[in-house]
C-alpha positions as CSV (number, residue, x, y, z in Angstrom):
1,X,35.8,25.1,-46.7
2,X,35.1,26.2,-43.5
3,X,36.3,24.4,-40.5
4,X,35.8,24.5,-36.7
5,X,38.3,25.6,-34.3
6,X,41.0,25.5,-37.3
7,X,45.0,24.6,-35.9
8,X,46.7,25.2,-39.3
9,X,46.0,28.4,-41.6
10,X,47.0,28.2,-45.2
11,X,46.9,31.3,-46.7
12,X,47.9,32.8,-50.4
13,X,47.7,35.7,-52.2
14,X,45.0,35.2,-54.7
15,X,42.5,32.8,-55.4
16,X,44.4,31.5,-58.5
17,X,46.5,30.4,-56.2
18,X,43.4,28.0,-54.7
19,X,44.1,25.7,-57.7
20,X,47.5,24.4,-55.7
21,X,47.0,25.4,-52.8
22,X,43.8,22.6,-52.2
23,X,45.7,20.0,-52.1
24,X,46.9,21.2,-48.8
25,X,43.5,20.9,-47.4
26,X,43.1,17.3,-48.9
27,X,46.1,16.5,-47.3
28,X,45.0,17.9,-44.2
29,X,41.4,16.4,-44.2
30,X,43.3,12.9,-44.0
31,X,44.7,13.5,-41.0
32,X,41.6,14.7,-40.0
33,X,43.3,18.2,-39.0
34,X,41.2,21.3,-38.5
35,X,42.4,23.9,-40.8
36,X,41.0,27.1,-42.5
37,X,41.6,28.7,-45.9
38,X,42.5,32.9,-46.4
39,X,43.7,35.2,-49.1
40,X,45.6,37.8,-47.4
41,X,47.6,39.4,-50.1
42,X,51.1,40.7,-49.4
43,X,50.4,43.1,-52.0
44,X,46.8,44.1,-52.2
45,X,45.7,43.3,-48.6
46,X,48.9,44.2,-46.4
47,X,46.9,45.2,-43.4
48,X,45.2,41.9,-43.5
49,X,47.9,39.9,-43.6
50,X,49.6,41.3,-40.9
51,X,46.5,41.1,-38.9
52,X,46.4,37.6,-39.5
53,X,49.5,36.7,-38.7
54,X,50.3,38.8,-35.7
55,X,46.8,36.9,-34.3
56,X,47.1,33.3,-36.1
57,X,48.0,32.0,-33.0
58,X,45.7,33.6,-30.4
59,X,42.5,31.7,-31.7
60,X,44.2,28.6,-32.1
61,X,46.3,28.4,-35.3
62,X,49.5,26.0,-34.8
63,X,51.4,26.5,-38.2
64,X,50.9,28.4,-41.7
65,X,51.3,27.3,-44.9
66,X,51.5,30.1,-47.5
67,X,51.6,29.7,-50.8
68,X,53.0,32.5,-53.3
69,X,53.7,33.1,-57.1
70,X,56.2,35.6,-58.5
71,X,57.6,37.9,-56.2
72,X,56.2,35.3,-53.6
73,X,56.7,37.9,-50.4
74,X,53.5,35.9,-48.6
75,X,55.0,33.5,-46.8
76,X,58.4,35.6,-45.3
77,X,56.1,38.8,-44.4
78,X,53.9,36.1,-42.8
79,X,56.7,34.8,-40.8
80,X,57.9,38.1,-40.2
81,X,55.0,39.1,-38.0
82,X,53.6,35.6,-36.6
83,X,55.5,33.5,-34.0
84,X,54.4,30.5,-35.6
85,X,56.0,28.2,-37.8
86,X,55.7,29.3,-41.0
87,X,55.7,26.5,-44.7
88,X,56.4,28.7,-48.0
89,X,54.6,27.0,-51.0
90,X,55.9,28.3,-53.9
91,X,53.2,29.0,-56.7
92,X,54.1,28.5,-60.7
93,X,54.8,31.4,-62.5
94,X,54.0,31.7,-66.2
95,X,57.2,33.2,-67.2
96,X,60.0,31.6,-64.6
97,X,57.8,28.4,-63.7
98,X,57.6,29.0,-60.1
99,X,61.6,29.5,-60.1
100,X,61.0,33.2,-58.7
101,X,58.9,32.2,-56.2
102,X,61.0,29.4,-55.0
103,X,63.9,31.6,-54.8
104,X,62.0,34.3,-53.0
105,X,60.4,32.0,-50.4
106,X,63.5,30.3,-49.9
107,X,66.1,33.0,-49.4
108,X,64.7,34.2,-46.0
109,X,67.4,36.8,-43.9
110,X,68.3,35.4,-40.2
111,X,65.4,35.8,-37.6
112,X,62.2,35.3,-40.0
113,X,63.0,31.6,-40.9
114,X,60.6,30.0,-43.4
115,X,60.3,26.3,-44.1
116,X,59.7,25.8,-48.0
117,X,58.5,23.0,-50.0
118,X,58.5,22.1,-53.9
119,X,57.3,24.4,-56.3
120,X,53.7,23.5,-56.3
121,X,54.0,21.1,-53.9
122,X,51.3,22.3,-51.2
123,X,50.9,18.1,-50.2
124,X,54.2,18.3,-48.8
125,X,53.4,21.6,-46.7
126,X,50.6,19.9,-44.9
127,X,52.3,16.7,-44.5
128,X,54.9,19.0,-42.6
129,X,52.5,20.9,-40.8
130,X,50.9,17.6,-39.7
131,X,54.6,16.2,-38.4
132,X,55.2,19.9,-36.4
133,X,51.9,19.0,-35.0
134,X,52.7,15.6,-34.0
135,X,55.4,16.2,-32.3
136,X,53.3,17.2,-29.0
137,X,49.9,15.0,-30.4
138,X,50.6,11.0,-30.1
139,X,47.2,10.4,-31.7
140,X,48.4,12.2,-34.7
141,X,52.1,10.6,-35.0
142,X,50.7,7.4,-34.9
143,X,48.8,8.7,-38.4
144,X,52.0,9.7,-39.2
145,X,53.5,6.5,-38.9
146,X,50.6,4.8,-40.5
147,X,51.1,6.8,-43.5
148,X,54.7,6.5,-43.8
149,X,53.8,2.3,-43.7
150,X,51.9,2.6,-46.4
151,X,53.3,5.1,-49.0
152,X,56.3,2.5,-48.1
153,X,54.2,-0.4,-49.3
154,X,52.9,1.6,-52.1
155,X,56.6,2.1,-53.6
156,X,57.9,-1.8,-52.9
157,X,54.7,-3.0,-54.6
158,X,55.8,-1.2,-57.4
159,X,59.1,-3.3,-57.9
160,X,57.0,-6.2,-58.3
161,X,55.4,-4.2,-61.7
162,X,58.8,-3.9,-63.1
C-alpha cells in the first residue's frame, strides 16, 4: 500500500514477513497515519537498507518499525545508521518461535538503542510509533486518548460477561 508523503517506514526483511508485519499498517490506517511499506534485507539487500535508513528521515519519515525473524539484525543495523527512532518487531521463527529474534532485537550495545515489541506483535509497534508521534501532534494524542477510553471500556465490559 502505497501512501503519500509517508511519516512512519516499516520495513522487514522478506515478504514472509508481510503476514505480521500488516497489522502495523492497520494499526496505522486508524490513526489515519501516513506510512509506507519496504523490504530492505539486512542480509540480501545491505546497501538498501542502509540507504534507507541513513535517508528515512530526509523525505519525511518520523520512526521505523522493523520487523525481523531469526538472526533478526534488521531493526539494530537500521538503528545503527538512521537517527530516527527505531521499533524492533520480532518475527516467529519455525524452530525457536521468534525467541531468536526477540533476543537479537532486544539485546542492542549502548549508542544504537532499539525499542522492541512482542514477538509478532507489529500492533504494538504502530501504536508506539503513533504515541512518539503524538508527543509533538495534539490532533493525534487526542486519538490517542480516545483509544486508550475505549480499549478501557472494551476490558470492564468484559467483567460484566463473567
Amino acid at each position: 500500500m502505497k501512501k503519500l508523503n509517508p511519516i512512519v517506514g516499516i520495513i522487514m526483511g522478506s515478504d514472509s514477513d508481510m503476514n505480521v508485519m500488516k497489522h502495523a499498517g492497520e494499526i496505522l490506517d486508524e490513526f489515519g497515519i501516513p506510512y509506507e511499506y519496504k523490504i530492505t534485507s539486512a542480509h540480501r539487500t545491505p546497501n538498501f537498507m542502509a540507504n534507507y535508513s541513513k535517508n528515512a528521515h530526509k523525505k519525511g519519515i518520523k520512526v521505523i518499525i522493523a520487523g525481523a525473524g531469526g538472526s533478526a539484525h534488521l531493526p539494530g543495523m537500521s538503528a545503527s545508521y538512521s537517527p530516527l527512532p527505531v521499533i524492533g518487531v520480532p518475527v516467529e521463527t519455525k524452530l525457536l518461535f521468534g525467541l531468536d529474534s526477540l533476543l537479537s532485537i532486544v539485546q542492542m550495545p549502548y549508542g544504537v538503542p532499539v525499542a522492541t515489541v512482542a514477538i509478532n506483535n507489529s500492533r504494538n509497534a504502530a501504536l508506539l510509533a503513533a504515541e512518539i508521534l503524538a508527543v509533538s501532534d495534539k490532533s493525534l494524542r487526542n486519538k490517542i486518548i480516545k483509544f486508550k477510553n475505549k480499549i478501557e471500556k472494551e476490558s470492564l465490559v468484559k467483567n460484566k460477561k463473567l
